[in-house]
PASEBA-1860 file (N, C-alpha, C; in nm, 3 decimals):
! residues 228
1> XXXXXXXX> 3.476/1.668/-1.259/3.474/1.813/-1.251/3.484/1.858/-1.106 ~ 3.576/1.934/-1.123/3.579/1.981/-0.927/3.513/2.168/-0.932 ~ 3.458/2.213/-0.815/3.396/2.309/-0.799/3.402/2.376/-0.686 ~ 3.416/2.488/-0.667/3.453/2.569/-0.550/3.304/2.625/-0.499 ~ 3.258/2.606/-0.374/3.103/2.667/-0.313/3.174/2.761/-0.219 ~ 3.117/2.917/-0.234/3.146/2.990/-0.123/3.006/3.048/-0.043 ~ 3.002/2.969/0.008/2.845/2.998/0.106/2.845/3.002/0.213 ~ 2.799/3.125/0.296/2.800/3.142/0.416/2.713/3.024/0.482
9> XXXXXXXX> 2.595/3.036/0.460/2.495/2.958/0.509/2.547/2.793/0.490 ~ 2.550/2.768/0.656/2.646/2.598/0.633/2.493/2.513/0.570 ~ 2.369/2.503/0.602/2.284/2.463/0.569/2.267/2.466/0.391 ~ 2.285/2.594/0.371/2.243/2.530/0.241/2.390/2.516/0.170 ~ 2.487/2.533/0.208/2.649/2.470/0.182/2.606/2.326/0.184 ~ 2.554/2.285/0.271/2.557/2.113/0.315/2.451/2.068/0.219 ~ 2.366/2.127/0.198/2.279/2.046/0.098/2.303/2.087/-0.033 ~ 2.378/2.185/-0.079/2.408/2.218/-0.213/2.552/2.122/-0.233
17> XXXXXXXX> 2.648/2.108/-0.147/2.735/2.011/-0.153/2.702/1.882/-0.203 ~ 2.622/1.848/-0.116/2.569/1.695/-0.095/2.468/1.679/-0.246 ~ 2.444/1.769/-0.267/2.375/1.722/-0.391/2.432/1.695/-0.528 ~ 2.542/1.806/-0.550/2.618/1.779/-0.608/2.727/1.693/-0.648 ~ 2.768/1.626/-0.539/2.836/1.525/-0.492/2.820/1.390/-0.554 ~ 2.650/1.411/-0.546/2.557/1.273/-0.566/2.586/1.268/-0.741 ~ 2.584/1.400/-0.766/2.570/1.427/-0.935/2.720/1.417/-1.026 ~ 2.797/1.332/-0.920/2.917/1.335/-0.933/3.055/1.420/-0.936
25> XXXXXXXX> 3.023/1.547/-0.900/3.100/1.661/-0.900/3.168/1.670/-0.774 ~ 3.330/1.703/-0.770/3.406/1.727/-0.663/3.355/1.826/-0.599 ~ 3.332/1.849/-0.547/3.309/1.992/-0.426/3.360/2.017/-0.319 ~ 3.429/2.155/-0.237/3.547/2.170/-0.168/3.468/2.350/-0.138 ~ 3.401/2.310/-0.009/3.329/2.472/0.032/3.424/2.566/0.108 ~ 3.406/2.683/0.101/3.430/2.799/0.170/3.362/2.893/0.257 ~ 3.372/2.900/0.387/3.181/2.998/0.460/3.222/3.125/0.472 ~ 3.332/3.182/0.429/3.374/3.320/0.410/3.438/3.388/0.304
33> XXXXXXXX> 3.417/3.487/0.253/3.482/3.598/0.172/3.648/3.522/0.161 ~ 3.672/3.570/0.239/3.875/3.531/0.285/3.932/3.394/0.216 ~ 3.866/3.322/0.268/3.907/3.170/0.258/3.835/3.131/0.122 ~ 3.719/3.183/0.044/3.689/3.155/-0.099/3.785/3.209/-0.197 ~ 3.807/3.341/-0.118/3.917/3.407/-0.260/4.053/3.345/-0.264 ~ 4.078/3.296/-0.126/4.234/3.226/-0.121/4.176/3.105/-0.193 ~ 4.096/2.992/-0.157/4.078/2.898/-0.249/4.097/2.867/-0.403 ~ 4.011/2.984/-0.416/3.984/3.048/-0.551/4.168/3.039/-0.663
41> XXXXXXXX> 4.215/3.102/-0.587/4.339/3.145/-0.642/4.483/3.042/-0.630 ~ 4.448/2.975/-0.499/4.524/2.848/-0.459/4.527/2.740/-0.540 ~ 4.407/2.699/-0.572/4.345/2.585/-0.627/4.307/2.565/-0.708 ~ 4.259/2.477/-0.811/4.235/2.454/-0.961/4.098/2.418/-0.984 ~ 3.983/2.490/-1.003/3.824/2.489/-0.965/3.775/2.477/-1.157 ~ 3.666/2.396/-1.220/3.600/2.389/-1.302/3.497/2.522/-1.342 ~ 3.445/2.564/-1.194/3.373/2.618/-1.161/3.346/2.657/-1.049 ~ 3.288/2.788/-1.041/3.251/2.877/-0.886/3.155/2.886/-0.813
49> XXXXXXXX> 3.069/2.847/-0.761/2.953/2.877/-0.755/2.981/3.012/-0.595 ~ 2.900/3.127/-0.580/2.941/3.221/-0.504/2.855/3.275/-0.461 ~ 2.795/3.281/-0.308/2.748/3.413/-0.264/2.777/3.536/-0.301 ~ 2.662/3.652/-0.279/2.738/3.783/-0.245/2.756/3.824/-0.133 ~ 2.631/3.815/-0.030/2.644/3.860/0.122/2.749/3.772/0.166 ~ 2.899/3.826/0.142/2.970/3.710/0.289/3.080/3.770/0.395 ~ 3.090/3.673/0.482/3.198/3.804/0.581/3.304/3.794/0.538 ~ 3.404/3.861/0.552/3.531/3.911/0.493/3.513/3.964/0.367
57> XXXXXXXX> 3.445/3.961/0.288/3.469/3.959/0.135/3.361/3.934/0.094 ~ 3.317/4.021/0.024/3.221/3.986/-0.055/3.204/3.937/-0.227 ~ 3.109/3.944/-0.266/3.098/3.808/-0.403/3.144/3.919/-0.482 ~ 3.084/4.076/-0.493/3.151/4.163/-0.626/3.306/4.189/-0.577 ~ 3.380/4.156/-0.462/3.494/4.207/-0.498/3.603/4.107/-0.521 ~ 3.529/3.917/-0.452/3.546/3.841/-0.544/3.605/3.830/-0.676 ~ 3.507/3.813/-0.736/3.429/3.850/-0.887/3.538/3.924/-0.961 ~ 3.588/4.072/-0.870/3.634/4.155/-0.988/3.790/4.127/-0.962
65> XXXXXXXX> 3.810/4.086/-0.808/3.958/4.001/-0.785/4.025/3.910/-0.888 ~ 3.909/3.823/-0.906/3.950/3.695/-0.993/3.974/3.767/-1.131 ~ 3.858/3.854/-1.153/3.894/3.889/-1.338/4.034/3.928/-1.317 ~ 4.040/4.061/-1.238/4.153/4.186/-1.252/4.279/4.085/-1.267 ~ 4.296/3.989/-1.193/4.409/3.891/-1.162/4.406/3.736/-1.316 ~ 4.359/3.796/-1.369/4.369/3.663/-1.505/4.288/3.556/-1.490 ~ 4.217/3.527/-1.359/4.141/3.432/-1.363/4.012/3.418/-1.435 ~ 4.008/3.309/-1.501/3.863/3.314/-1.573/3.761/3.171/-1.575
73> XXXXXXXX> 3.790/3.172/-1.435/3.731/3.044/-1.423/3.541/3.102/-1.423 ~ 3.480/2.981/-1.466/3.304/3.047/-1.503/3.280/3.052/-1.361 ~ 3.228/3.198/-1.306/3.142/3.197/-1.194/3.028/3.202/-1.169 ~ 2.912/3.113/-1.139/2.759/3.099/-1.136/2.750/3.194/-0.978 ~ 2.673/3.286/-0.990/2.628/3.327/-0.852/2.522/3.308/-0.805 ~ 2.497/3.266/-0.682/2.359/3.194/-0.596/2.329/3.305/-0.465 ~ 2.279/3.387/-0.489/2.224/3.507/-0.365/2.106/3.507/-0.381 ~ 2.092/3.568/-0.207/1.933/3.687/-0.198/1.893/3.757/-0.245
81> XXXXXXXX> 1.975/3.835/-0.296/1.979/3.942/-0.387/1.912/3.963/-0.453 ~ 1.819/4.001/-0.512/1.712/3.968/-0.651/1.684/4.112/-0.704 ~ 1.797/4.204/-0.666/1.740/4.331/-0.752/1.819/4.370/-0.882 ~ 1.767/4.460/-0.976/1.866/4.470/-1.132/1.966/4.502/-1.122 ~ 2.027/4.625/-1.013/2.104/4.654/-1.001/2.198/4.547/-0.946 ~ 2.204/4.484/-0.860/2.280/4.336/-0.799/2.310/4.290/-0.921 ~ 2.240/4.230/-1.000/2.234/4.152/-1.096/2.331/4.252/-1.202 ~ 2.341/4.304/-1.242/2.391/4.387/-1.313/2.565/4.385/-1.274
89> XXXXXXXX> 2.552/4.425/-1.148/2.702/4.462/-1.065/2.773/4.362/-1.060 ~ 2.682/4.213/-1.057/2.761/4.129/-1.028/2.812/4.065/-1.217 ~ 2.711/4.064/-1.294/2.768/4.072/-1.421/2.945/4.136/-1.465 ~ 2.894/4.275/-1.414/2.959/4.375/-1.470/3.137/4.348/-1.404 ~ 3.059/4.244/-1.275/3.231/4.259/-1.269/3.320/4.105/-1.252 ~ 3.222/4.029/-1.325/3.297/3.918/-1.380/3.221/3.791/-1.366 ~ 3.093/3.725/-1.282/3.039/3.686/-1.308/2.981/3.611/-1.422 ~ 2.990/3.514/-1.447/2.918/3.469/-1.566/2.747/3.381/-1.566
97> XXXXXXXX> 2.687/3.387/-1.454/2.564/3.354/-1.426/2.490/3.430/-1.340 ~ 2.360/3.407/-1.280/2.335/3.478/-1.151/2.205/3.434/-1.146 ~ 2.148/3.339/-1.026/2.060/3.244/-1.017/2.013/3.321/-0.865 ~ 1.903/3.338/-0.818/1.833/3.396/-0.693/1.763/3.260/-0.619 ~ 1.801/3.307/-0.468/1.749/3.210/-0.372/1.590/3.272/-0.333 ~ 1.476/3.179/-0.275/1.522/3.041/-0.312/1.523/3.002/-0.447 ~ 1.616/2.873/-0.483/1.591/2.809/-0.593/1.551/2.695/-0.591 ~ 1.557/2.646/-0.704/1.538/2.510/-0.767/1.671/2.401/-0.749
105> XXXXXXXX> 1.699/2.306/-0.684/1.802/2.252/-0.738/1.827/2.158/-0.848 ~ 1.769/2.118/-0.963/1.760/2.112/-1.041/1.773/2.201/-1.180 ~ 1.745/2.318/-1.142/1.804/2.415/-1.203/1.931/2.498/-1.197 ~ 1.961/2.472/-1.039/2.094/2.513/-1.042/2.240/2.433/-1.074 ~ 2.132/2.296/-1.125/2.217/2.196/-1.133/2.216/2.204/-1.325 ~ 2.070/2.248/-1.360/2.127/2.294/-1.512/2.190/2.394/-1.577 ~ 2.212/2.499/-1.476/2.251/2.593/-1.514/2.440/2.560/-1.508 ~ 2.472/2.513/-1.407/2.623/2.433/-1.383/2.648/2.362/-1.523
113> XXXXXXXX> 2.546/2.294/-1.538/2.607/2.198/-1.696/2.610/2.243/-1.824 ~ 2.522/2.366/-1.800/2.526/2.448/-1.927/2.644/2.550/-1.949 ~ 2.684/2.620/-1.787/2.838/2.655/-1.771/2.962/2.600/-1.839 ~ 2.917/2.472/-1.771/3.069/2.391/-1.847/3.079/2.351/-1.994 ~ 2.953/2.302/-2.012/2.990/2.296/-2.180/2.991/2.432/-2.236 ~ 2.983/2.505/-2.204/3.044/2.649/-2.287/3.176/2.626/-2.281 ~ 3.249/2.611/-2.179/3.368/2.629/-2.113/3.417/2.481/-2.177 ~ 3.378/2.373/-2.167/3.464/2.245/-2.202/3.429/2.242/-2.345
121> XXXXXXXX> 3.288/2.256/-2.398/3.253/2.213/-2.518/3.179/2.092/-2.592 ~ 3.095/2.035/-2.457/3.087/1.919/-2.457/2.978/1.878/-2.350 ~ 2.867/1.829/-2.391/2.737/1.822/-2.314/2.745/1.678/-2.263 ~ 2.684/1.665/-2.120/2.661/1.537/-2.068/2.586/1.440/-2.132 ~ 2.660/1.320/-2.130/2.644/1.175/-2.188/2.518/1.153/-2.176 ~ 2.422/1.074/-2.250/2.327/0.995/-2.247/2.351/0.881/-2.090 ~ 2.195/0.881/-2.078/2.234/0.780/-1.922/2.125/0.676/-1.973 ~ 2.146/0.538/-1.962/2.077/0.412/-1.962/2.064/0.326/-1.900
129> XXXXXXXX> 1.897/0.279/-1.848/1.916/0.168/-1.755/1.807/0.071/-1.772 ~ 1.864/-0.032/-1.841/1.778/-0.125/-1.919/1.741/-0.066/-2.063 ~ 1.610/-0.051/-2.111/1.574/0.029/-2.243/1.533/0.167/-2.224 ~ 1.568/0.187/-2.084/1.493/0.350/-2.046/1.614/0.426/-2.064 ~ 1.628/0.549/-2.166/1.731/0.604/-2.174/1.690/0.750/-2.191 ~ 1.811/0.854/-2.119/1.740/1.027/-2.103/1.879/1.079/-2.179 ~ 1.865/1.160/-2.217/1.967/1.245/-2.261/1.945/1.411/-2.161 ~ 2.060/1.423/-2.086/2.041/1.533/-2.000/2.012/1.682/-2.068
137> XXXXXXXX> 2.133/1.681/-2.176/2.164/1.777/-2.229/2.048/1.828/-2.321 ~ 1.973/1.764/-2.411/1.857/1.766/-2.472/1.759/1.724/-2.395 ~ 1.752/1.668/-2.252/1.631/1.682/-2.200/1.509/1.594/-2.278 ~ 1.554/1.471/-2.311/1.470/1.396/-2.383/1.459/1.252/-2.306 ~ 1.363/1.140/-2.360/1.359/1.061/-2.296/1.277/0.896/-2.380 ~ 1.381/0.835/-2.396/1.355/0.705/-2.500/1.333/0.538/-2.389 ~ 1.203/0.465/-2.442/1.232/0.402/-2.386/1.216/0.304/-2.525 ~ 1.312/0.215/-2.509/1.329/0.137/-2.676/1.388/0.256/-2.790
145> XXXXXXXX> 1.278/0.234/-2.864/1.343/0.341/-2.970/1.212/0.430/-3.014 ~ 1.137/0.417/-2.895/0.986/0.548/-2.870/1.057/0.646/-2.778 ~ 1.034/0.739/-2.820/1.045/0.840/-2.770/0.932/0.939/-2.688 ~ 0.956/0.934/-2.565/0.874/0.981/-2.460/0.826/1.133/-2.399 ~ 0.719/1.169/-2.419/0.714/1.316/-2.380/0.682/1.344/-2.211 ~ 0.810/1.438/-2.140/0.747/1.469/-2.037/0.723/1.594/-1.966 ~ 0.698/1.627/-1.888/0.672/1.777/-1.860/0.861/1.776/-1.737 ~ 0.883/1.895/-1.766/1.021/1.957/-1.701/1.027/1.868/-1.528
153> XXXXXXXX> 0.944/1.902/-1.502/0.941/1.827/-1.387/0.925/1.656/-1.358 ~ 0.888/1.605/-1.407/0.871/1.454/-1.430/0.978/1.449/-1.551 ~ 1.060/1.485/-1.621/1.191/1.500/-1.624/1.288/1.482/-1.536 ~ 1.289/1.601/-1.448/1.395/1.607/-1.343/1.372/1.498/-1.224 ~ 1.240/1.444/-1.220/1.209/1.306/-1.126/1.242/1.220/-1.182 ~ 1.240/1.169/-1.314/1.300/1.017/-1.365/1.470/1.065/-1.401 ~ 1.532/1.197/-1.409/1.666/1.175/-1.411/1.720/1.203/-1.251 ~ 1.682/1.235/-1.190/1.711/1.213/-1.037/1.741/1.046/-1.000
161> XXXXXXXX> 1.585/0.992/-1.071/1.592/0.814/-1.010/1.717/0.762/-1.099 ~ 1.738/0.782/-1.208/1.817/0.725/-1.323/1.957/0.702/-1.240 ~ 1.991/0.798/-1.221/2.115/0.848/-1.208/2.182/0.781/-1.089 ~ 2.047/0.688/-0.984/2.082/0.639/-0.891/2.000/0.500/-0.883 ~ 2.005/0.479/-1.021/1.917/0.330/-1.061/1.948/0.241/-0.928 ~ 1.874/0.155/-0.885/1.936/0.063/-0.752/1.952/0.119/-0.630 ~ 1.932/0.195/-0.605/1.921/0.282/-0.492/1.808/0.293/-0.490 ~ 1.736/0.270/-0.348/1.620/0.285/-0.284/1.635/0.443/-0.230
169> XXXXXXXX> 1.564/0.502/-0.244/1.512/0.668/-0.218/1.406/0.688/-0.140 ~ 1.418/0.788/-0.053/1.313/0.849/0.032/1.263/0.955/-0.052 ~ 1.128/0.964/0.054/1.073/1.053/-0.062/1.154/1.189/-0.009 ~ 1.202/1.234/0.156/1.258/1.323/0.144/1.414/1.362/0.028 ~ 1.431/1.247/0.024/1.556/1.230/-0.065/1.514/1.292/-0.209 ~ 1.447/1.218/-0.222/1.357/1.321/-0.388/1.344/1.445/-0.350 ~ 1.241/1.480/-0.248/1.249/1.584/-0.245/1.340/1.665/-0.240 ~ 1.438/1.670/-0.175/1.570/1.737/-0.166/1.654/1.750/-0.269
177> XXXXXXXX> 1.627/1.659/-0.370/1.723/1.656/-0.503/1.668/1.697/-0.580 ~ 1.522/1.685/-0.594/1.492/1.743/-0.700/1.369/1.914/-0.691 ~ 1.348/1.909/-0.630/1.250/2.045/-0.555/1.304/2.176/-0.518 ~ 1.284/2.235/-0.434/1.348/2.346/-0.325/1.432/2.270/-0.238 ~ 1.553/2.327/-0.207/1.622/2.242/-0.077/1.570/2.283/0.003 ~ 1.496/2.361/0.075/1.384/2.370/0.206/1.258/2.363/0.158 ~ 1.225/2.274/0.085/1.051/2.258/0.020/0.984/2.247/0.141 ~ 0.849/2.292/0.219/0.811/2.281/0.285/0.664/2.240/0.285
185> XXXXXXXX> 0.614/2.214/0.128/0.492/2.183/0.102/0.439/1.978/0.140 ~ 0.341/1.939/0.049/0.297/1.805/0.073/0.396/1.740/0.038 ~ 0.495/1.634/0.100/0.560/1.514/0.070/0.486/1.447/-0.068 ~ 0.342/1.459/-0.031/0.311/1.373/-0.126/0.299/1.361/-0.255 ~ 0.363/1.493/-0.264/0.390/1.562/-0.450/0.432/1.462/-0.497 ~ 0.550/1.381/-0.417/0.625/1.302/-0.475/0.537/1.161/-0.512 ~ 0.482/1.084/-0.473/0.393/1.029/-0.469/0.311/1.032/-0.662 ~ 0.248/1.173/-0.634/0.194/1.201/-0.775/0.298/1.202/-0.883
193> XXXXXXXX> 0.398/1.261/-0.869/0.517/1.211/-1.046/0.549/1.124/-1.034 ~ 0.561/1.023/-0.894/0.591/0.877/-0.958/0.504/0.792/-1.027 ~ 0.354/0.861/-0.964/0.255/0.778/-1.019/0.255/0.812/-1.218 ~ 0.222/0.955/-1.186/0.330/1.021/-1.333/0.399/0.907/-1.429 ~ 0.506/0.941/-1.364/0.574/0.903/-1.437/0.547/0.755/-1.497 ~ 0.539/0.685/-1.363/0.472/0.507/-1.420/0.351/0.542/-1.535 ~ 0.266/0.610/-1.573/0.204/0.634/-1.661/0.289/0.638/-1.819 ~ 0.363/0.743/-1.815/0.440/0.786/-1.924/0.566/0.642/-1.948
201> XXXXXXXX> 0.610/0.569/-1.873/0.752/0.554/-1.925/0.737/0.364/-1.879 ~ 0.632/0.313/-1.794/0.621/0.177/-1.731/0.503/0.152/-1.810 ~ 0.410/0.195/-1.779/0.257/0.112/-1.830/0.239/0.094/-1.974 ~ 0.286/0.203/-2.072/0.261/0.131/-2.260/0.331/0.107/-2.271 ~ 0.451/0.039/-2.184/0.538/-0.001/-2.258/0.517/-0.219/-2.167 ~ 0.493/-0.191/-2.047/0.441/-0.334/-2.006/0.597/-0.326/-1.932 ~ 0.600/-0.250/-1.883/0.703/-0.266/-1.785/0.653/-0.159/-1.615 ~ 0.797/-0.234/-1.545/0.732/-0.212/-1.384/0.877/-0.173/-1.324
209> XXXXXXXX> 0.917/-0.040/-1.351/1.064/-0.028/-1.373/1.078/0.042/-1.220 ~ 0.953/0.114/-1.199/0.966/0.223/-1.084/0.919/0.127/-0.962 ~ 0.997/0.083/-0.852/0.899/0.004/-0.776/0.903/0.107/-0.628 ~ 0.842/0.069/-0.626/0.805/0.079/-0.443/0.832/0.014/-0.372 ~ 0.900/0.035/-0.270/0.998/-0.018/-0.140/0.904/-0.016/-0.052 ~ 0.807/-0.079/0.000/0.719/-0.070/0.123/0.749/-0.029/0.252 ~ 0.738/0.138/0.278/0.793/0.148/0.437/0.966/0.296/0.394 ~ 0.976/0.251/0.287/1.164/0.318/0.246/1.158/0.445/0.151
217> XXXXXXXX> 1.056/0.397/0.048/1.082/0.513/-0.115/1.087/0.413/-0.201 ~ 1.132/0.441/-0.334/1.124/0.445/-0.444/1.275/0.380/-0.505 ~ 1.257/0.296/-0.600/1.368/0.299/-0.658/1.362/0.199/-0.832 ~ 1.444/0.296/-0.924/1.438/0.254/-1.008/1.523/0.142/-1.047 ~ 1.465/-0.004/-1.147/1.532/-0.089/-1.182/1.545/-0.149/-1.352 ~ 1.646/-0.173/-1.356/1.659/-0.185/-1.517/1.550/-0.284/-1.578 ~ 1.506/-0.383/-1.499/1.432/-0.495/-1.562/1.318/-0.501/-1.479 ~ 1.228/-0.441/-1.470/1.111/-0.497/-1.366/0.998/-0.575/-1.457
225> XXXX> 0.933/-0.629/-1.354/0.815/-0.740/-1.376/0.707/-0.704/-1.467 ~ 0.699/-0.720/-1.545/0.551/-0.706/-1.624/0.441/-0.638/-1.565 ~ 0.377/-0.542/-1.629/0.256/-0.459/-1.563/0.153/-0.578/-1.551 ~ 0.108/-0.604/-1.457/-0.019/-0.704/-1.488/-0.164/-0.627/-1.485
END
């Protein structure tokens, strides 16, 4: 899936890129009005994701560019903005989402997948690694053929690790993928859903899937060692 970002702010361009990236999605940014709408119209995008505050151009005239002109590609909008009227305007003139900073990236990453399967018709695959298996789209989580309950957030921490089974992770790395992209609270949140999570999805089952990298982060493995 390829995706068009028009964000002024290179900072959170660079980490909304980069995250997405990771989540397998093409991404191809724009830091102005001008150069998003030429993109926009040049190029062949899945999806939009769009400021409103930007120079040259802004996101409602965007928005009503692309409709007026036949385009109907789904546009998710990501602003400051947080008043009814914004929200409304940007609806009203072609928009098909509208998500307020700060956010979640995890949510802006569900709200993207819920975009496209409207638009494609067709929800993301089941992911498996070893007997631990999540389904994104239903938000569920099997290990064998038990089925696991977790809270939204220790969710979005074991499909963050999943997704990059074998990969050793920092905890800023978690943090960044799965939190606020400027979280500024305890690192050590992370710490507690892994411990979390090893509760729910390693220990009744006698597995040691989540290990600890001494000194690095975290990383999940299909076969780990027996809980002793």
């Amino acid at each position: 899936m390829k995706l068009l970002l028009v964000e002024d702010d290179k900072k959170i361009a660079t980490t909304v890129k980069r995250g997405l990236e990771r989540e397998g999605y093409s991404v191809d940014v724009a830091f102005d009005g001008i150069d998003g709408l030429w993109m926009a119209t040049e190029g062949s995008f899945d999806l939009i994701v769009l400021d409103l505050m930007l120079p040259g151009r802004n996101g409602f005239q965007i928005c009503a560019d692309l409709r007026e002109a036949g385009d109907w590609t789904p546009i998710l909008v990501l602003t400051a903005k947080d008043g009814d009227l914004d929200e409304a305007e940007a609806l009203d003139t072609g928009a098909d989402d509208y998500l307020v900073k700060p956010f979640s990236f995890p949510v802006l990453l569900a709200r993207i997948r819920a975009m496209l399967r409207r638009t494609t018709g067709t929800s993301p695959p089941p992911v498996t690694v070893g007997d631990l298996r999540i389904d994104p789209g239903e938000r569920r989580v099997w290990r064998g053929e038990t089925e696991v309950s977790l809270t939204t957030r220790q969710f979005d921490v074991l499909e963050f690790l999943v997704r990059r089974a074998g990969q050793v992770l920092s905890k800023d790395e978690i943090l960044g993928g799965v939190w606020h992209h400027d979280f500024d609270g305890d690192p050590n949140i992370v710490e507690v859903y892994i411990r979390r999570l090893r509760l729910a999805v390693d220990q009744p089952f006698d597995h040691h899937s989540i290990e600890t990298i001494r000194g690095s982060g975290y990383r999940l493995v299909a076969e780990g060692d027996p809980v002793r």
